[in-house]
N, C-alpha and C positions, 0 to 999 in steps of 0.2 A: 780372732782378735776382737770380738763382738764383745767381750765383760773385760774389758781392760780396766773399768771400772772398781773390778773385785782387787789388782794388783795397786793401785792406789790406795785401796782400804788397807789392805795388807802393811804397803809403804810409811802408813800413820798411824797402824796400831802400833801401841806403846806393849806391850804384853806378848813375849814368843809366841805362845798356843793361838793366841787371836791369830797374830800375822799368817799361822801357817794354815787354818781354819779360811782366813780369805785365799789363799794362795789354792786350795782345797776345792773352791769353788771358781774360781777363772777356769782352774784345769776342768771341770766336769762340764764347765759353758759349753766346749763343743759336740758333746752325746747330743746337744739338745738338738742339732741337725742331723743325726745320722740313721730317721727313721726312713730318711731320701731313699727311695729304691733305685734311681737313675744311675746307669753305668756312668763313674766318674771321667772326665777327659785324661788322657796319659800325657802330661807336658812333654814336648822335642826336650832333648839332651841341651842344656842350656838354656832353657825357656826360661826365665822368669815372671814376678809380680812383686810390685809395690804399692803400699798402701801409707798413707797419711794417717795416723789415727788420730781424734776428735781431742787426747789428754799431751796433745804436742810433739808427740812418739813417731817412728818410723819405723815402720816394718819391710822387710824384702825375703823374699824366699825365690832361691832356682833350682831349678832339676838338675842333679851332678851325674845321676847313671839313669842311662832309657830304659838298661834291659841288664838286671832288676831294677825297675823304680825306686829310683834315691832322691827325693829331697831337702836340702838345706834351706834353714831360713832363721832370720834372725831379728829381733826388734829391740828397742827402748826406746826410754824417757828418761827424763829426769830422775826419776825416782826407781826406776827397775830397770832389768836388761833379762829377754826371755830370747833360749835355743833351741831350736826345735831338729833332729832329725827324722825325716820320716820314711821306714823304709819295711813298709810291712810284707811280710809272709804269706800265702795264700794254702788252701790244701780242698781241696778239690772235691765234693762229697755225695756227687750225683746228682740228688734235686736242690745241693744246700753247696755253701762254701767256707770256711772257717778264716777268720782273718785275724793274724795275729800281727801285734803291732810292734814291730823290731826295736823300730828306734826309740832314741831316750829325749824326755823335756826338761828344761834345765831354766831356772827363774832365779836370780841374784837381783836381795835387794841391794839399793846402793849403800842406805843410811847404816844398816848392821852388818853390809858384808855377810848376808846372809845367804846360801845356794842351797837351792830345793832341786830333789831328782826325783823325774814320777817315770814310775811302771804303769803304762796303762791296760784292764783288762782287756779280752779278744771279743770282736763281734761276729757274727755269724748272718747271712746273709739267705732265707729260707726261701723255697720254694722257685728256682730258679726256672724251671724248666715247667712244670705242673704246678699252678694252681697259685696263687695272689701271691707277690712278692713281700716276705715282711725282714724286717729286721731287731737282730736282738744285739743285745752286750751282755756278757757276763764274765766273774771271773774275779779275780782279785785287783782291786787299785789302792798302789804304794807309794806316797809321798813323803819322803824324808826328809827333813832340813838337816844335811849335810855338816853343819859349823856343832849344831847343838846336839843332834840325836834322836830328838823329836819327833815323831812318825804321825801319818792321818794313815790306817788301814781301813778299806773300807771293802763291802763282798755285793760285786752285783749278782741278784740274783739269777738263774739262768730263768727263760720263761718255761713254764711246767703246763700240764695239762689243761685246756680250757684256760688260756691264758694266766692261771696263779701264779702269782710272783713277779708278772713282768714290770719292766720297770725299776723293781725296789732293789736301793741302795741304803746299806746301815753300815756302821763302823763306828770305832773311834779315835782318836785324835790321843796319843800315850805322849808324855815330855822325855826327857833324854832318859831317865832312869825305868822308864817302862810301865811310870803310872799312868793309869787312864786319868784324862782332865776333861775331855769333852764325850759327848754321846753325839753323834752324829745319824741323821736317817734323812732320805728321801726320795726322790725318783730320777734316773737319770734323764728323763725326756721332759721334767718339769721346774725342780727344784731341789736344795739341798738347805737343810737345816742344822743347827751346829749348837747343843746345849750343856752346859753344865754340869760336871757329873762326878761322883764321889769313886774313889779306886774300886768299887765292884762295876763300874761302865752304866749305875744306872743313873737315871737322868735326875738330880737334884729337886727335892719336893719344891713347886711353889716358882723353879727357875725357868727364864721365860729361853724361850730361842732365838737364835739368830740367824736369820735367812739369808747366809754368803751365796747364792745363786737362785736366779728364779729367772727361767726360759725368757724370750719375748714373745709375743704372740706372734703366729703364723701366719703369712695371706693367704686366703679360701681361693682353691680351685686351681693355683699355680701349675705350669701345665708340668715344670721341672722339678717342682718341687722346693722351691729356693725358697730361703727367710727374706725378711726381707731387708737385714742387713747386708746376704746372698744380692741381692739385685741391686745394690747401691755401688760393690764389689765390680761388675759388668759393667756398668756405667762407667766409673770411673772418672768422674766432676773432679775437675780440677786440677786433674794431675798430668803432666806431660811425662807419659812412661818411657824405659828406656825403649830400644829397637827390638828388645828379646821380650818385650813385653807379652804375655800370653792375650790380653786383649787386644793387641792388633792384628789376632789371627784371623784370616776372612771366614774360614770354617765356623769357628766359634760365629763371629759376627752374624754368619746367614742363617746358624741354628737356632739361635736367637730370637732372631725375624723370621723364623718357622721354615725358611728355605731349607729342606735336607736336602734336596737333589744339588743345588749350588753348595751347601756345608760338604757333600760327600765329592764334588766335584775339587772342590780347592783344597781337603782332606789326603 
């Protein structure tokens, strides 16, 4: 929920393909943390999180299955309402892991009654066991607007040898009838750019771009690896969470403050 700002843009463009070109980049905002090598936390069955976000909106997500990991969650505003299920697939590959991402996200503006449904590509998780942990994306990401027809296809690349291609994301952006309107290219761990473009998908002489996502920078040397929208998250200012809160966990709490022996005791 760190580019909620992109679903606002979205909210006030006046023009479908813009709307769904912002809607294009909220969704790609979260690749931009998932270079994280840290084993994720597994929330208890019922665990949840709440969060306040900055455009007046609320978000809440809780874990409905332990085993398989199922999470529900849900936000809005005034001007959008975004669903998220999350219930990814795993497959096992010796020194690598494939993760494929089951569930579906679902963004209804308010003002056009507009619903977007994204496929997102699978990541992979390298070198698990031997040798520096990295992580990749690739694969196809499909966002429909559901009312009109309108698609953003986009192809992460997979990474290839001596790292070619890692990172790059290109596609375009087709309206209900399956003409290309926009060219779209950029990286998923930094930004995404969204231009102009005549039905063969190339990008219009002379037409400038529009940058519906652009990472934030990262703090240096973080020991988990966290953005540091991630550490505002842990914090938690201002909110009185409920009792199922994942931040009142003492575990979380002591691994935090670098205690593993006390995280693994109250674990």
């Amino acid at each position: 929920m760190e580019y909620t700002s992109a679903l606002d843009a979205a909210a006030a463009a006046e023009d479908e393909i813009d709307r769904l070109a912002w809607v294009a980049g909220f969704c790609l905002g979260p690749f931009g943390g998932n270079e994280r090598t840290w084993k994720p936390f597994n929330p208890l069955l019922g665990e949840t999180f709440e969060l306040d976000l900055p455009c007046g909106g609320r978000f809440l997500a809780e874990q409905v299955s332990h085993h398989p990991p199922i999470a529900a969650a849900h936000a809005s505003s005034t001007a959008w309402a975004y669903d998220i299920v999350s219930a990814p697939t795993t497959k096992f590959l010796g020194n690598a892991v494939d993760i494929y991402p089951v569930g579906r996200s679902r963004i209804h503006l308010k003002a056009t009654g507009e619903t977007f449904s994204l496929v997102p590509p699978n990541s992979k998780a390298h070198n698990l066991i031997v040798g520096r942990t990295w992580v990749d994306c690739y694969g196809d990401f499909s966002l429909i607007n559901t009312k009109t027809g309108a698609r953003c296809s986009l192809r992460f690349t997979p990474c290839g040898w001596f790292g070619a291609g890692r990172y790059e994301v290109a596609g375009h952006i087709a309206d209900g009838a399956g003409v290309k309107r926009r060219a779209v290219a950029g990286a998923w761990n930094s930004h995404l750019d969204v231009t102009p473009c005549g039905p063969d998908g190339v990008a219009s002489p002379g037409a400038a771009p529009t940058r519906v996502w652009a990472c934030a920078a990262k703090p240096e040397g973080d020991k988990y690896g966290f953005t540091h929208f991630a550490r505002t998250l842990c914090a938690g200012a201002g909110l009185a969470p409920l009792p199922s809160d994942s931040r009142r966990r003492p575990d979380r709490a002591s691994l935090a403050a670098g205690d593993t022996g006390a995280a693994g005791a109250a674990k």
